[in-house]
Phi, psi and omega in degrees: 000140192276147206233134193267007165264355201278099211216003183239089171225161181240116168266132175256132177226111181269061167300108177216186198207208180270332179272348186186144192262116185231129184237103148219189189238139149224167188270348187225169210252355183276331196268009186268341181310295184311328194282317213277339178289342200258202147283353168293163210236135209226126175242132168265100162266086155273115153272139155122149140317124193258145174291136180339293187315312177287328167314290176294337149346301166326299181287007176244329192268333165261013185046065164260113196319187180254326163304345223260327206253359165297296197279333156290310182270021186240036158352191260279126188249169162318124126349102198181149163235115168271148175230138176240176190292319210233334170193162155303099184267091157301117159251120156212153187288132176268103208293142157227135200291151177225161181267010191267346188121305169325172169212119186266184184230103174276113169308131149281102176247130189210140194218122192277121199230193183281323183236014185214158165262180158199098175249159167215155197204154160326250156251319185318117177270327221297257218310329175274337177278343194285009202232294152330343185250337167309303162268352164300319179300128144324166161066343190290130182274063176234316163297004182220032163220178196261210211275297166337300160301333182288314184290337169299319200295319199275335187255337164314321167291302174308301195268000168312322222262014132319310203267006156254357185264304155344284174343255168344320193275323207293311188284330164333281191284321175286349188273288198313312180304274247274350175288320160315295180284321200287312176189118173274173174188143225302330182290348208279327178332267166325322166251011156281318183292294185320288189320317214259316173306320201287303193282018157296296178301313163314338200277340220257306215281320200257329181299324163276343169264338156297324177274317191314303206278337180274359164302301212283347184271329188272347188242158183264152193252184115248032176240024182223127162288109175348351185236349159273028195261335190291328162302330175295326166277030185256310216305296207293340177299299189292315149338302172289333180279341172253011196241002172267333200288307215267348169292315155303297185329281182294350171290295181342301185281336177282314163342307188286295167319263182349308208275332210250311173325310186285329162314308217282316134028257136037253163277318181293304162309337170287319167314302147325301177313293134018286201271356173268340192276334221260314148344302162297304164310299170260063178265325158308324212243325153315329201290282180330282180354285211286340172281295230279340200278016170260155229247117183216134180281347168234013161320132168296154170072338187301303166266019165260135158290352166290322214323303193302319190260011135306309166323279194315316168309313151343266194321317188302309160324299194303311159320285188334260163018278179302320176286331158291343169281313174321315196299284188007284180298283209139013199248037172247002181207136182326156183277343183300303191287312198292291213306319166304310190317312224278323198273309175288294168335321191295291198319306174312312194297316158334000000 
């Protein structure tokens, strides 16, 4: 939706040719009309959202269809490659880290001509300034090819910069498992879910740009040439390879829930346990009580001076005992701690 404050945007305008880089910004949308004349090869970068009035400007000076102008300012959309009479429209998401852990996905729209690019993008930079820095280099081979290629590099760039927000989310879940097994605890919940949205949001952003591009491979275009589609199957490669990743990922993350039911799980049977061998133990020693505190006038032991601190001898045993049979069995200490213990004893005896 065209935003009628919308007053903080930049057109970046990038003219180059094999000799040489011309970088400036400009304020109106009339002053980009000098770039579109020469033989350079000219990338229109807008960031922020532009007011209607600049919009439609846009759409008159690149002949860009309303729909196409639809689908840029109606945020966020599918991933997807359109082909129009006058240029080619890519939309694909740009991932960004929030500081909360999360990952939100920012639209990218970049439209293809005989000699220009034209994108709009949001906030994100990291990946369009790493393209910018590209065509700035002597020698880059992006000056001495066309419009086609600029749009492979800017979407080449978009899905490299998937694979460190993977990354991150991959260490995430591994740091968060051993956290898991060592002690759960109510918050990890809560960052299983964030985990388990961010690569939801990632699955959104890489699964419709693997199908947008394997579009762009199979069908003929006349705004993509035959020897860049072989660079368009570099794109669609990195794609299936980062949609394998987020796929391990999310077998992982559903795990990770499974792994914290059972610790807490668990941990409640270890506890139960606990209170019932304790239970257990004075269950014998309530009973003696409970025979010697009853008031019968010819109770045996009553009046012998051994009687009390026999009982106690009794009781004491009898506690001992019953806690050397449990320990026996295993069942006062987890099978995890003897197996370790058992396993370090063997390494000693070594």
């Amino acid at each position: 939706m065209f935003a009628p404050e919308a007053a903080n945007w930049v057109i970046h305008v990038v003219s180059y040719c094999v000799e040489s880089v011309k970088e400036t910004t400009v304020a109106r949308v009339a002053d980009l009309a000098p770039f579109l004349k020469g033989e350079s090869m000219t990338w229109i970068d807008v960031q922020g959202m532009c007011d209607e009035a600049s919009m439609r400007a846009l759409c008159d000076m690149f002949s860009i269809h309303p729909l196409a102008l639809e689908d840029v300012v109606n945020a966020p959309q599918r991933p997807k490659s359109e082909r129009y009479d006058k240029n080619h429209l890519f939309i694909t998401r740009l991932p960004r880290v929030l500081d909360e852990g999360e990952i939100s996905a920012e639209q990218l729209s970049i439209f293809t001509g005989p000699n220009y690019v034209l994108s709009f993008r949001e906030t994100a930079d990291a990946p369009i300034e790493a393209v910018k820095s590209r065509i700035r280099r002597d020698g880059s081979r992006l000056r001495a090819r066309g419009s086609d290629y600029l749009s492979y590099a800017i979407l080449d760039a978009v899905i490299d910069s998937y694979y460190p927000v993977a990354e991150a989310l991959g260490e995430r879940i591994e740091d968060l498992e051993d956290a898991l097994i060592e002690r759960p605890q109510d918050w990890m919940l809560g960052e299983i879910h964030k985990i388990r949205r961010s690569i939801l949001t990632m699955r959104r952003a890489v699964w419709p740009q693997r199908e947008a591009i394997n579009a762009v491979i199979h069908d003929e275009n006349p705004f993509i040439s035959e020897d860049v589609r072989v660079f368009f199957r570099d794109c669609y490669d990195h794609c299936v390879q980062a949609m394998d990743v987020l796929e391990a990922y999310r077998e992982l993350a559903t795990g990770l829930q499974e792994l914290y039911l059972s610790s807490v799980s668990h941990r409640t049977n270890e506890v139960m346990k606990v209170l019932t061998i304790m239970a257990s133990i004075f269950i014998p020693l309530t009973f003696i009580a409970g025979v010697y505190g009853m008031n019968f006038e010819f109770m045996p032991e009553l009046r012998r001076p051994w009687a009390y601190p026999l009982v106690l001898v009794v009781m004491m045993l009898t506690a001992c005992g019953m806690f050397l049979y449990f320990m026996r069995k295993g069942w006062l200490f987890s099978s995890t701690s003897r197996g370790t213990d058992r396993r370090t004893g063997e390494k000693d005896g070594a």
